[in-house]
N, C-alpha and C positions, 0 to 999 in steps of 0.2 A: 956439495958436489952431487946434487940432486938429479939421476938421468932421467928427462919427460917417460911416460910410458905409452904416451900416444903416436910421440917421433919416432920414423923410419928410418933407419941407418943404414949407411954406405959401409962406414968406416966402423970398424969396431976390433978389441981387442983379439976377441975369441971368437971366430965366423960359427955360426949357427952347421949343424952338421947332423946327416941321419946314421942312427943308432943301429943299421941296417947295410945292406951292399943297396944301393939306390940302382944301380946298372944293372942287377940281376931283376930288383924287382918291375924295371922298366920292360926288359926283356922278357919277361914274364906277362905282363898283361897290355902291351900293348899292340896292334893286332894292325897289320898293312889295311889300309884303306881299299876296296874294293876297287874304285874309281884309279887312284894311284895306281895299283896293280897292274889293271886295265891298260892304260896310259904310259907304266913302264917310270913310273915319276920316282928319282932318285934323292935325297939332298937331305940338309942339316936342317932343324927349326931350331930357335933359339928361345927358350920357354922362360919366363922372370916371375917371379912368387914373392910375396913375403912371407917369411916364418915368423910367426904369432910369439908371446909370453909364452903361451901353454907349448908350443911347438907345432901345432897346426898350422896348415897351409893354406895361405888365402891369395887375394889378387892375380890369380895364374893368369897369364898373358903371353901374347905370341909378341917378340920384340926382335926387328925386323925383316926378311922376309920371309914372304908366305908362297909354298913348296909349290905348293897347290894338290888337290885333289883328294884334299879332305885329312892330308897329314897332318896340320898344324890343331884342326880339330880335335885329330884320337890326340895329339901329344898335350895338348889342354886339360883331356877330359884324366888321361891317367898321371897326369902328374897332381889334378885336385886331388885324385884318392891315394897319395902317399900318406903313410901312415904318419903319427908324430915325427917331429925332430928335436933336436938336441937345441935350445934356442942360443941364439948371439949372445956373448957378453959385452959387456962394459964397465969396469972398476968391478969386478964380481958377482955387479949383479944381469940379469935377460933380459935382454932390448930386443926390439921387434925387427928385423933387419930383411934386406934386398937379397935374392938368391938369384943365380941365371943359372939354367942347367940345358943344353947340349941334348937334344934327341937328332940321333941319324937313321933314314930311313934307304937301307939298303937291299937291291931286290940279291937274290941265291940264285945264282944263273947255275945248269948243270951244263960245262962246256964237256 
């Protein structure tokens, strides 16, 4: 009952998870795109990662669409610099597994 260590999982026992509030530290360094601002550009990007053995984060990628005006860019760049995670299980031991994580870009109107 050998798990490969090079296969990426869907499916797994124990989902890979950060040891962390992930929402605070999104909210924390991510930064309205200048261009967006400008623009008035509102919306959701939908960001897809694998979490590594070690818990590192790799393959960041925008999966489906793109906001536009440079959002999907910052949400790329701060989600590479998430710090470790907790990695995926499978029969006890860490497999390398798929994450999709939700950045919304909302402007603070003062009505």
């Amino acid at each position: 009952d050998v798990v490969p260590t090079n296969t990426i999982f869907n499916k797994v026992d124990i989902k890979a998870s950060a040891p962390y509030d992930i929402n605070a530290y999104v909210s924390k360094y991510l930064r309205y795109p200048e261009v967006a601002l400008a623009n008035e550009i509102e919306g959701r990007v939908m960001i897809s990662f694998i979490v590594e053995l070690d818990g590192s984060v790799s393959n960041v990628k925008l999966i489906g669409k793109d906001i536009g005006g440079g959002c999907s860019n910052e949400a790329i760049r701060v989600i590479k610099k998430l710090p470790k995670w907790m990695p995926a299980k499978i029969n006890g031991k860490a497999v390398r597994s798929y994450f999709q994580y939700p950045i919304n870009f909302t402007l603070t109107r003062n009505n």
